[in-house]
DRENFIKE-412166 format. One record per atom (N, C-alpha, C, O): x, z, y; atom name; residue in one letter. Coordinates in nm, 4 decimals, m for minus. Example, Ala and Ser with C-alpha at 12.3 -4.5 7.8 and 13.67 -1.06 7.14 Angstrom:
% residues 2
+----------+----------+----------+------+------+
:       c1 :       c3 :       c2 : atom : type :
+----------+----------+----------+------+------+
:   1.3190 :   0.7800 :  m0.5690 :    N :    A :
:   1.2300 :   0.7800 :  m0.4500 :   CA :    A :
:   1.3200 :   0.7800 :  m0.3300 :    C :    A :
:   1.4236 :   0.8465 :  m0.3319 :    O :    A :
:   1.2850 :   0.7080 :  m0.2250 :    N :    S :
:   1.3670 :   0.7140 :  m0.1060 :   CA :    S :
:   1.2900 :   0.7870 :   0.0030 :    C :    S :
:   1.3409 :   0.8039 :   0.1138 :    O :    S :
+----------+----------+----------+------+------+
% end
This chain:
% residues 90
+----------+----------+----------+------+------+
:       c1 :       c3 :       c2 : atom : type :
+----------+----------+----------+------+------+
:   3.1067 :   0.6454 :   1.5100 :    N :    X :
:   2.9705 :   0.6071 :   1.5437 :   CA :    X :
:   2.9081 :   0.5237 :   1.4319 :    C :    X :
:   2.7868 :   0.5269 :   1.4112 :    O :    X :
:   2.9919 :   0.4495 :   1.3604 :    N :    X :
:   2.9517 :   0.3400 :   1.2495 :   CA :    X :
:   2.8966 :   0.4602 :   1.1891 :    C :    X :
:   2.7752 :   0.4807 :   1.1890 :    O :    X :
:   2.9916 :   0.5510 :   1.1309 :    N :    X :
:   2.9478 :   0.6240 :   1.0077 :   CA :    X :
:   2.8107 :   0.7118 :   1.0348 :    C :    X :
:   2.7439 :   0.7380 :   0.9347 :    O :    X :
:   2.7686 :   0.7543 :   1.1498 :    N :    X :
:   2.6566 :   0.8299 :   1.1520 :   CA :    X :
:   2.5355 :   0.6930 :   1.1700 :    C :    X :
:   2.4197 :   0.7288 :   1.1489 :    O :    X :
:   2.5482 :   0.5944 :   1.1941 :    N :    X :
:   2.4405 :   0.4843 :   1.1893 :   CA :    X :
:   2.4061 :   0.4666 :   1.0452 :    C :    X :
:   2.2899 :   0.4649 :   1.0046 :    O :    X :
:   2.5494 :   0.4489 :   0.9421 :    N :    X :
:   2.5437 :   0.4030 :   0.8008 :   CA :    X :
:   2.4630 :   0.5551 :   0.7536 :    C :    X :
:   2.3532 :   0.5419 :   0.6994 :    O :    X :
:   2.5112 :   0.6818 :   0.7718 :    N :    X :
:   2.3924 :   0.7642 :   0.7253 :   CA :    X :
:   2.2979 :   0.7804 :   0.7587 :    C :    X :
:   2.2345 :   0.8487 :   0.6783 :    O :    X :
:   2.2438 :   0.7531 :   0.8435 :    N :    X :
:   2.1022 :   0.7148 :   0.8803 :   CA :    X :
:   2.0453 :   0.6080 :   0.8243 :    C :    X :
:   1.9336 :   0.6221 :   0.7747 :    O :    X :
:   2.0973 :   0.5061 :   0.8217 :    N :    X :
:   1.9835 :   0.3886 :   0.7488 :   CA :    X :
:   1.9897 :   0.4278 :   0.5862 :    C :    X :
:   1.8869 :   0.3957 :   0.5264 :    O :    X :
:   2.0854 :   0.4870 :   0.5106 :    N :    X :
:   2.0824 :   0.5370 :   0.4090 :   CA :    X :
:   2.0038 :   0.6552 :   0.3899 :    C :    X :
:   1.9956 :   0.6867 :   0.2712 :    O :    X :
:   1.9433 :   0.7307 :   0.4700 :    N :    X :
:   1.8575 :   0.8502 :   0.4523 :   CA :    X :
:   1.7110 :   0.7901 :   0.4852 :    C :    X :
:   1.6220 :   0.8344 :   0.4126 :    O :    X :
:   1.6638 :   0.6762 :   0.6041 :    N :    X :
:   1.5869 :   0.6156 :   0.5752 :   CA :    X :
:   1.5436 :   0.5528 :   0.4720 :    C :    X :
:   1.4272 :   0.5690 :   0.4351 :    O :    X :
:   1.6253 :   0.4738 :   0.4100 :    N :    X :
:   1.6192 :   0.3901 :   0.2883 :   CA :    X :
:   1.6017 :   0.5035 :   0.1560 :    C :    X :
:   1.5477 :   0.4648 :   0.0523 :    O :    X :
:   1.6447 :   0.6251 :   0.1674 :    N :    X :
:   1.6383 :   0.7118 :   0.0477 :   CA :    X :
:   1.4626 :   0.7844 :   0.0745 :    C :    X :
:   1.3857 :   0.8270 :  m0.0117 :    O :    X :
:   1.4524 :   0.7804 :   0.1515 :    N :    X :
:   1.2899 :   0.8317 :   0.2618 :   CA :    X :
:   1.2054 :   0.7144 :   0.1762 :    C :    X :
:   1.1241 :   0.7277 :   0.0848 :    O :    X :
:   1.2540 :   0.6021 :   0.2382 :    N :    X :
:   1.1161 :   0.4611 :   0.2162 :   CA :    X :
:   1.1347 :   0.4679 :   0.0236 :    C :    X :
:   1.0295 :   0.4613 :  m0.0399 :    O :    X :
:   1.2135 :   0.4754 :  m0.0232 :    N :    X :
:   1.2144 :   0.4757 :  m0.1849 :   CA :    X :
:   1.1437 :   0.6274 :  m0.1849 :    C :    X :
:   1.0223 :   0.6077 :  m0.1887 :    O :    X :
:   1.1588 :   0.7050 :  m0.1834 :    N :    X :
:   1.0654 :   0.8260 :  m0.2468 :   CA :    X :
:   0.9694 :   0.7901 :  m0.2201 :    C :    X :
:   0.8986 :   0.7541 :  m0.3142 :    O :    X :
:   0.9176 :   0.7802 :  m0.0909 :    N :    X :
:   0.7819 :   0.7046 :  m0.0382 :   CA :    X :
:   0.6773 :   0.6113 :  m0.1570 :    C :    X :
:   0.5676 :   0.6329 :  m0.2085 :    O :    X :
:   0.7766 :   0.5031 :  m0.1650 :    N :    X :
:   0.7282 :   0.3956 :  m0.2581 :   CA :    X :
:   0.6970 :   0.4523 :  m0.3649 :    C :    X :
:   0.5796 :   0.4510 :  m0.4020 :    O :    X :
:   0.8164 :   0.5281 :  m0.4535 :    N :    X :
:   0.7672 :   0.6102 :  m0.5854 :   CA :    X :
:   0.6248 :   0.6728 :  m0.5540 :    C :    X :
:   0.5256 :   0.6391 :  m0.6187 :    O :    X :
:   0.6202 :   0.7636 :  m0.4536 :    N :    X :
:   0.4925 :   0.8220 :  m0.4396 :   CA :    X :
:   0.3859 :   0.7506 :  m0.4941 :    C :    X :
:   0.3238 :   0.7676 :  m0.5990 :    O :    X :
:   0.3698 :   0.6266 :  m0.3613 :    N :    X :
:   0.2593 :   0.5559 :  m0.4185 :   CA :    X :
:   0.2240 :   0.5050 :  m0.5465 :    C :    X :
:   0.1223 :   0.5350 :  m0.6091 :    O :    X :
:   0.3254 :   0.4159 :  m0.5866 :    N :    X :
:   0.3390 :   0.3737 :  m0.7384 :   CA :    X :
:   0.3150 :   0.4397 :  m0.8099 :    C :    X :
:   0.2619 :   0.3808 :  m0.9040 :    O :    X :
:   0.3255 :   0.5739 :  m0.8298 :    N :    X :
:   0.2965 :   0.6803 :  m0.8999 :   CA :    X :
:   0.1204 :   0.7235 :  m0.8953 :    C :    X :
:   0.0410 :   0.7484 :  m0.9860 :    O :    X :
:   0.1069 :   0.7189 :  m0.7577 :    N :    X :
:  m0.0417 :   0.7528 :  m0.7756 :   CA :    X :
:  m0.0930 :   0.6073 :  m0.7941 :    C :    X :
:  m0.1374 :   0.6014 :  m0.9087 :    O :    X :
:  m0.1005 :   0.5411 :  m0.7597 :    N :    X :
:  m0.1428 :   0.4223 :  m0.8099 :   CA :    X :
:  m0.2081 :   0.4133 :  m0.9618 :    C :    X :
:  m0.3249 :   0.3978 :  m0.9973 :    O :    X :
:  m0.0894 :   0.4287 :  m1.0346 :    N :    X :
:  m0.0794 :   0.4027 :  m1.1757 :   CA :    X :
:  m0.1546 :   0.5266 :  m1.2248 :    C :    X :
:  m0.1995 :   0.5121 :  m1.3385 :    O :    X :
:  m0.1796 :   0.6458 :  m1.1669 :    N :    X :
:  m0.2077 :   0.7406 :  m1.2370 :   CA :    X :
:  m0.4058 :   0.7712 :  m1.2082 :    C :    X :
:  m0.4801 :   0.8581 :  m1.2538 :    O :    X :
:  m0.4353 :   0.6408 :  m1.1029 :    N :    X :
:  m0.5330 :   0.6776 :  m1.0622 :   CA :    X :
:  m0.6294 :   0.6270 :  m1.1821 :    C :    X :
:  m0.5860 :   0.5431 :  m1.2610 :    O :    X :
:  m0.7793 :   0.6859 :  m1.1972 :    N :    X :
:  m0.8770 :   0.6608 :  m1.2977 :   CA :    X :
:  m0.9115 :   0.5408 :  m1.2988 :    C :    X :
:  m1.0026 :   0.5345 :  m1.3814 :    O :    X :
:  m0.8901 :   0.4239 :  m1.2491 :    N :    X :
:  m0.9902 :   0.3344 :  m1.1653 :   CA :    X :
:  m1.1341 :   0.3345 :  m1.3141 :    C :    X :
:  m1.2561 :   0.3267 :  m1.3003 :    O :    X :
:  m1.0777 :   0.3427 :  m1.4018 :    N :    X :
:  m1.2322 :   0.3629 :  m1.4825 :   CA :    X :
:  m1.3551 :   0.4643 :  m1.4711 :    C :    X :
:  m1.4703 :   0.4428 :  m1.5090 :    O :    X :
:  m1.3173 :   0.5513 :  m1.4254 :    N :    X :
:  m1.3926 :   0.6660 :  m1.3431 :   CA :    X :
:  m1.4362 :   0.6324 :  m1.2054 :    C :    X :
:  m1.5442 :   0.6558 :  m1.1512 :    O :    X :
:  m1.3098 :   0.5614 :  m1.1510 :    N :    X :
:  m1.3707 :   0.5977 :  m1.0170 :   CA :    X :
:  m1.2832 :   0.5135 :  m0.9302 :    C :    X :
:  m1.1708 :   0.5474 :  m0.8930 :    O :    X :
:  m1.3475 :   0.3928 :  m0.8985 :    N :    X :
:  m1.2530 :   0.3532 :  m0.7372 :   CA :    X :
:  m1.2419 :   0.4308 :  m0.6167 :    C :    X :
:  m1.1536 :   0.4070 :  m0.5343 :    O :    X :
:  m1.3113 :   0.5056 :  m0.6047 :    N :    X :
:  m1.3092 :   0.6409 :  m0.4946 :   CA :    X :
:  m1.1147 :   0.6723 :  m0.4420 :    C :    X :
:  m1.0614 :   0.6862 :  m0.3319 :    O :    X :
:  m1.0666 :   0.6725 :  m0.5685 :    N :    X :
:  m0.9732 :   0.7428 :  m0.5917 :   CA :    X :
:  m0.8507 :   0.6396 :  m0.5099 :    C :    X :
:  m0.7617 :   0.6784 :  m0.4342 :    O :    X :
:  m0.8766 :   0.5163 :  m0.5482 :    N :    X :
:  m0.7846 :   0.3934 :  m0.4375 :   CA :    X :
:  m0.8060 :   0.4333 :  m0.3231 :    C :    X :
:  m0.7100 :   0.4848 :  m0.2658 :    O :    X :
:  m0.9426 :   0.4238 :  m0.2464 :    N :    X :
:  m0.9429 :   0.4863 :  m0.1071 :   CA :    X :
:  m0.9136 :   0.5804 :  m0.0616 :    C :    X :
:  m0.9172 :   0.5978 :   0.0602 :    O :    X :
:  m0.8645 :   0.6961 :  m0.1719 :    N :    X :
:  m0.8237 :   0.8208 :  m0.1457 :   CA :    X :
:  m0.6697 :   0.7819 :  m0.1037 :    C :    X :
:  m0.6329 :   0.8155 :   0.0089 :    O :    X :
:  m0.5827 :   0.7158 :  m0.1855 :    N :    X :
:  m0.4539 :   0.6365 :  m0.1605 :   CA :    X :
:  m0.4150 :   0.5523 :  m0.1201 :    C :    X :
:  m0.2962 :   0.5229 :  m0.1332 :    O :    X :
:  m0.5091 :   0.4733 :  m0.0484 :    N :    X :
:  m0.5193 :   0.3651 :   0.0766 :   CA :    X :
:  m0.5038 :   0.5077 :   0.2122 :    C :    X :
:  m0.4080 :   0.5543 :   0.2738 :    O :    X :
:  m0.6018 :   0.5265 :   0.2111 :    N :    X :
:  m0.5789 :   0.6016 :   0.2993 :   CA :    X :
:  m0.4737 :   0.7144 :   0.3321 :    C :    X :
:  m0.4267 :   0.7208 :   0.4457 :    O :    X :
:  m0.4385 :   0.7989 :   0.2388 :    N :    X :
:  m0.2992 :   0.8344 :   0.2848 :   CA :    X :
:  m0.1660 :   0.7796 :   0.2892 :    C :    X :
:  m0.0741 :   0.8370 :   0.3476 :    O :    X :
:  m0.1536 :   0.6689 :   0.2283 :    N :    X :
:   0.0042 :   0.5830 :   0.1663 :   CA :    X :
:   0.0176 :   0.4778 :   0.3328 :    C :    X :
:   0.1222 :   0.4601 :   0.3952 :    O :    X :
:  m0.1447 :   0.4138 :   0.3768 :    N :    X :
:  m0.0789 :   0.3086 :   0.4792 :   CA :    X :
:  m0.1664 :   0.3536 :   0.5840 :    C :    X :
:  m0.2768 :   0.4077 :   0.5768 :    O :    X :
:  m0.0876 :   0.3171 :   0.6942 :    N :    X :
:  m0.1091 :   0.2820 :   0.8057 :   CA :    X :
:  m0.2043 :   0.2654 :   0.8727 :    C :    X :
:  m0.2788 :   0.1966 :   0.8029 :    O :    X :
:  m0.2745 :   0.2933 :   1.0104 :    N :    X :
:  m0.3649 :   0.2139 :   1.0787 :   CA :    X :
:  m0.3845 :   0.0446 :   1.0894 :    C :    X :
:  m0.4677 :  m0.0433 :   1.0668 :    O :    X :
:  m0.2142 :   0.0691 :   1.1526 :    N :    X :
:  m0.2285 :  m0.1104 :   1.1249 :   CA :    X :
:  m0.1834 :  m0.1705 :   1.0731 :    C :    X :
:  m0.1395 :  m0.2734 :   1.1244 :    O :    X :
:  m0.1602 :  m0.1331 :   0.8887 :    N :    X :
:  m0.1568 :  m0.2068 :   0.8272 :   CA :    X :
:  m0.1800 :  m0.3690 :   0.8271 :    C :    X :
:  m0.2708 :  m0.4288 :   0.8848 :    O :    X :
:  m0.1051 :  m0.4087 :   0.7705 :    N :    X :
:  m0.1434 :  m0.5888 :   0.7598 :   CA :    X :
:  m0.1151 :  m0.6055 :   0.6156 :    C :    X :
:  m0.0080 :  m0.5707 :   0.5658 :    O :    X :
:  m0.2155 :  m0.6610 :   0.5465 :    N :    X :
:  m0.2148 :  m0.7597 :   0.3828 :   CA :    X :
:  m0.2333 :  m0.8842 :   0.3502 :    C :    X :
:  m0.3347 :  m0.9426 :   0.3884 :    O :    X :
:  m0.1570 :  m0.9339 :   0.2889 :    N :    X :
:  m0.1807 :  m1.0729 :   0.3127 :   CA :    X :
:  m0.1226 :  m1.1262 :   0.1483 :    C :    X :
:  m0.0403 :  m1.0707 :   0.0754 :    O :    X :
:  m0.2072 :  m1.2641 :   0.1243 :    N :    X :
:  m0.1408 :  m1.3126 :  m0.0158 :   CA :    X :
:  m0.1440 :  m1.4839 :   0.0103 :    C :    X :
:  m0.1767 :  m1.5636 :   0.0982 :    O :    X :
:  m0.0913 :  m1.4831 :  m0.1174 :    N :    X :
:  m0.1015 :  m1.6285 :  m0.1475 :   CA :    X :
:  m0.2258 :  m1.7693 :  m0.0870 :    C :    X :
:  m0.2249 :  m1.8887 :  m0.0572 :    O :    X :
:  m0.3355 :  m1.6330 :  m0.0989 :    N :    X :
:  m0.4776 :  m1.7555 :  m0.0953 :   CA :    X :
:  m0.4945 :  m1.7835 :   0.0358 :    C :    X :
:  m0.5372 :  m1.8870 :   0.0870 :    O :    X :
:  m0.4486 :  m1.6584 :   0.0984 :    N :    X :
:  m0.5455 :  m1.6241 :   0.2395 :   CA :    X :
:  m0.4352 :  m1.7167 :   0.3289 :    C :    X :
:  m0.3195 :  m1.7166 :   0.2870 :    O :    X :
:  m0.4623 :  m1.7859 :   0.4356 :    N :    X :
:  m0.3820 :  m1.8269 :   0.5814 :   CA :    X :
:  m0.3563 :  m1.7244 :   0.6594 :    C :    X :
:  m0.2409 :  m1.7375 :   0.7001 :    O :    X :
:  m0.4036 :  m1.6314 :   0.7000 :    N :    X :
:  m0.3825 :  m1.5423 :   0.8062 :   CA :    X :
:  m0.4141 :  m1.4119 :   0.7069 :    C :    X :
:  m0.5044 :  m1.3772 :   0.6307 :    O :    X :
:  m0.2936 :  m1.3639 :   0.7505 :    N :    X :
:  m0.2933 :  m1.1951 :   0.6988 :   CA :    X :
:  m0.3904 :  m1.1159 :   0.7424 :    C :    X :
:  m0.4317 :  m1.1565 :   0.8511 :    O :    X :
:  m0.4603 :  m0.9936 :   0.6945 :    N :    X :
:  m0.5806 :  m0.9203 :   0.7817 :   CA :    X :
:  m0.4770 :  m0.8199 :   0.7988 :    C :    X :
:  m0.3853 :  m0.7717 :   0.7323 :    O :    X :
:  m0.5395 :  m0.8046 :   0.9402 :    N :    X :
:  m0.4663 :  m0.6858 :   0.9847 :   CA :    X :
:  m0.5537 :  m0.5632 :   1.0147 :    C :    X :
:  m0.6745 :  m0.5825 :   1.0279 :    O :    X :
:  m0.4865 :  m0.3935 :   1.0312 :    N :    X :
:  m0.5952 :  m0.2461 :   1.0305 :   CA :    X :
:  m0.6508 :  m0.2181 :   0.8989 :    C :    X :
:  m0.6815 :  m0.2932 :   0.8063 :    O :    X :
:  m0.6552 :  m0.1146 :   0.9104 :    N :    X :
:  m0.6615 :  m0.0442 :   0.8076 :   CA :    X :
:  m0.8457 :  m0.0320 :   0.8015 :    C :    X :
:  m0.8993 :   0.0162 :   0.7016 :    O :    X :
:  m0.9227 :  m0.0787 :   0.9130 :    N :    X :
:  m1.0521 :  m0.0897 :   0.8538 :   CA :    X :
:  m1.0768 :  m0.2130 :   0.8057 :    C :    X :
:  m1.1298 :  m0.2205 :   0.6949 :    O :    X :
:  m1.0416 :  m0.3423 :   0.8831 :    N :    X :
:  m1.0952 :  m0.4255 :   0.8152 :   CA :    X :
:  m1.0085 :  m0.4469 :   0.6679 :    C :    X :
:  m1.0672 :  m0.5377 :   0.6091 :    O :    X :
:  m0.9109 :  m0.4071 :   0.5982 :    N :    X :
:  m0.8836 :  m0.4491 :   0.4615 :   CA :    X :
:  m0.9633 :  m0.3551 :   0.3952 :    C :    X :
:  m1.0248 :  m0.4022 :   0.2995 :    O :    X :
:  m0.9837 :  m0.2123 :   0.4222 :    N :    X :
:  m1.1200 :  m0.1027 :   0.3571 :   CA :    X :
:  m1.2111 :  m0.1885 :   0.3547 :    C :    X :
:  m1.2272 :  m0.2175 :   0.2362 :    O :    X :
:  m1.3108 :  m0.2716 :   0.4458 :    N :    X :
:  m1.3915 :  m0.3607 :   0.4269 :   CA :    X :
:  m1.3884 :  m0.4780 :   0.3299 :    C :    X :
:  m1.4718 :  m0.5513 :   0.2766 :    O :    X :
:  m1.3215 :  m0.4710 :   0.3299 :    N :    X :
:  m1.2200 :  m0.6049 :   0.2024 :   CA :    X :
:  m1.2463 :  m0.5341 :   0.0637 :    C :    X :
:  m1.3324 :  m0.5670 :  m0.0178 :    O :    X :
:  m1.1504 :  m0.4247 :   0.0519 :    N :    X :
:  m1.1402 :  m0.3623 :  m0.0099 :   CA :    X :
:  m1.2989 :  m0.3387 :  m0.0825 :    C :    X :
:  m1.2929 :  m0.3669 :  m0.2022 :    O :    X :
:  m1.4377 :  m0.2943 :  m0.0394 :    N :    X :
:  m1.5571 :  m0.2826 :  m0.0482 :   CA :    X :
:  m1.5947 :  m0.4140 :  m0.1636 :    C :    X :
:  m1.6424 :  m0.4194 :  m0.2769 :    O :    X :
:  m1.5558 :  m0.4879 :  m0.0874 :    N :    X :
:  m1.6280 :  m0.6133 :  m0.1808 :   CA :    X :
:  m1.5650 :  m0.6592 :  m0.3025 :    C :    X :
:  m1.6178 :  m0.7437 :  m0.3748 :    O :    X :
:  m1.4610 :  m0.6091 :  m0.3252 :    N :    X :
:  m1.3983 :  m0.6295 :  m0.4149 :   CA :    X :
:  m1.4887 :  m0.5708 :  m0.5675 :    C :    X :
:  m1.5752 :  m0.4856 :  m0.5474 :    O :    X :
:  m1.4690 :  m0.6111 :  m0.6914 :    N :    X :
:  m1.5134 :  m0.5905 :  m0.8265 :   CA :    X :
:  m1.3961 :  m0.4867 :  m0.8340 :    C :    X :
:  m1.2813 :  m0.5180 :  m0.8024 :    O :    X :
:  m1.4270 :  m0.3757 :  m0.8727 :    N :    X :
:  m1.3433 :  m0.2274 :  m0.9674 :   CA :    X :
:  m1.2392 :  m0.3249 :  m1.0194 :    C :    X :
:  m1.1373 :  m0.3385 :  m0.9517 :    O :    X :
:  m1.2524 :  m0.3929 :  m1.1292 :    N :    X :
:  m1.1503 :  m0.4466 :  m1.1603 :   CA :    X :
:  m1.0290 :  m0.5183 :  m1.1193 :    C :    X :
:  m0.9366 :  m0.5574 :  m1.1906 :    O :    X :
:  m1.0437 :  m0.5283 :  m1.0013 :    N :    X :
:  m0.9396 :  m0.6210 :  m0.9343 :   CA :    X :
:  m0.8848 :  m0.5577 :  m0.8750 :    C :    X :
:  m0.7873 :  m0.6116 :  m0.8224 :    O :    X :
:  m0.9119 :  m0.3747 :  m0.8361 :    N :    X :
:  m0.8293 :  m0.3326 :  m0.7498 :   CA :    X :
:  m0.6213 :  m0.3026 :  m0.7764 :    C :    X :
:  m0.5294 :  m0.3072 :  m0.6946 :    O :    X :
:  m0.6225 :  m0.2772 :  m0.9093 :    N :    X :
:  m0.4597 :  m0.2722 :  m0.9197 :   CA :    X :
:  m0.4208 :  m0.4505 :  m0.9349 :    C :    X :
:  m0.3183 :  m0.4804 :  m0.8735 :    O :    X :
:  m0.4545 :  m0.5074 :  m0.9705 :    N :    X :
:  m0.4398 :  m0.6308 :  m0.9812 :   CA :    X :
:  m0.3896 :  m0.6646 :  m0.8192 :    C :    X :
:  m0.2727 :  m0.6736 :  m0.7816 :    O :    X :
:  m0.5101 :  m0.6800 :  m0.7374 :    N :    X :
:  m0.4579 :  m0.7058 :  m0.5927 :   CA :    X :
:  m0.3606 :  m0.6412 :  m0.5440 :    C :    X :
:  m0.2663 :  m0.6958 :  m0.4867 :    O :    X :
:  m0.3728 :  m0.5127 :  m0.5618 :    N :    X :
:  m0.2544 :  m0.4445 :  m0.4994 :   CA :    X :
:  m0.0840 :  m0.4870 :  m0.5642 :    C :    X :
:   0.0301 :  m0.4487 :  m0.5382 :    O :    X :
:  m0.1144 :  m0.5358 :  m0.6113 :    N :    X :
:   0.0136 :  m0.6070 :  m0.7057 :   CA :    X :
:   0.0449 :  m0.7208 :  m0.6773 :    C :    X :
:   0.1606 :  m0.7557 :  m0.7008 :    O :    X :
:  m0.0288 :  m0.7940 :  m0.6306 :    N :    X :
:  m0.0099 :  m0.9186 :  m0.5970 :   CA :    X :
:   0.0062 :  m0.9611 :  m0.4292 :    C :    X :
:   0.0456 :  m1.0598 :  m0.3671 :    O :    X :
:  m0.0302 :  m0.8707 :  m0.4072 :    N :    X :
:  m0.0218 :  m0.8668 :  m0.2427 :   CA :    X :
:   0.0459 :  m0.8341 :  m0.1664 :    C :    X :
:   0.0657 :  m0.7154 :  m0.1923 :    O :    X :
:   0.1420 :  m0.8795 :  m0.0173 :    N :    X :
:   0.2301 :  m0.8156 :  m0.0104 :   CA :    X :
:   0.1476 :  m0.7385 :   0.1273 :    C :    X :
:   0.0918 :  m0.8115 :   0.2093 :    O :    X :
:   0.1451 :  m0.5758 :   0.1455 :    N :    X :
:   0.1227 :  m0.5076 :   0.2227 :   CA :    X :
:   0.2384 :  m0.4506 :   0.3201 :    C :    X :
:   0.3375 :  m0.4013 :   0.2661 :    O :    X :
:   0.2310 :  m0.4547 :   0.4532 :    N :    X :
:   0.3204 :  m0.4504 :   0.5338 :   CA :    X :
:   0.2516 :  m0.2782 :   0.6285 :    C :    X :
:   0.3138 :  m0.2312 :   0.7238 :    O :    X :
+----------+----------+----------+------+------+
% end
């Protein structure tokens, strides 16, 4: 029974790492000089409804995937890989 639990959290864990590559990958590959369009294109498929983000500055994490898009809005082009780097998204 151990051993079919240990392959399972190891096929999860091999799941959540491809996963991550995914994103990281589009991330890095996106235009943001062309086009922030392209983050919301990968916000939106990479997380969650109810996402939660949260950093250093903020006291309370925002939680859903609309209100950080709203967040997301006000933000300057430039800050978008920056934040996403600095932030830990759950």
């Amino acid at each position: 029974m151990s051993d079919q639990h240990s392959f399972l959290s190891v096929d999860g864990y091999s799941r959540s790492q491809a996963a991550e590559h995914m994103l990281n990958s589009a991330i890095t590959q996106a235009k943001i000089s062309e086009s922030f369009e392209e983050y919301f294109e990968i916000f939106d498929k990479f997380y969650a409804d109810d996402v939660q983000v949260s950093s250093e500055t903020q006291h309370k994490p925002i939680r859903g995937k609309a209100r950080v898009e709203l967040l997301l809005n006000f933000l300057p082009a430039s800050c978008y890989g920056r934040s996403w780097g600095t932030s830990d998204i759950h």
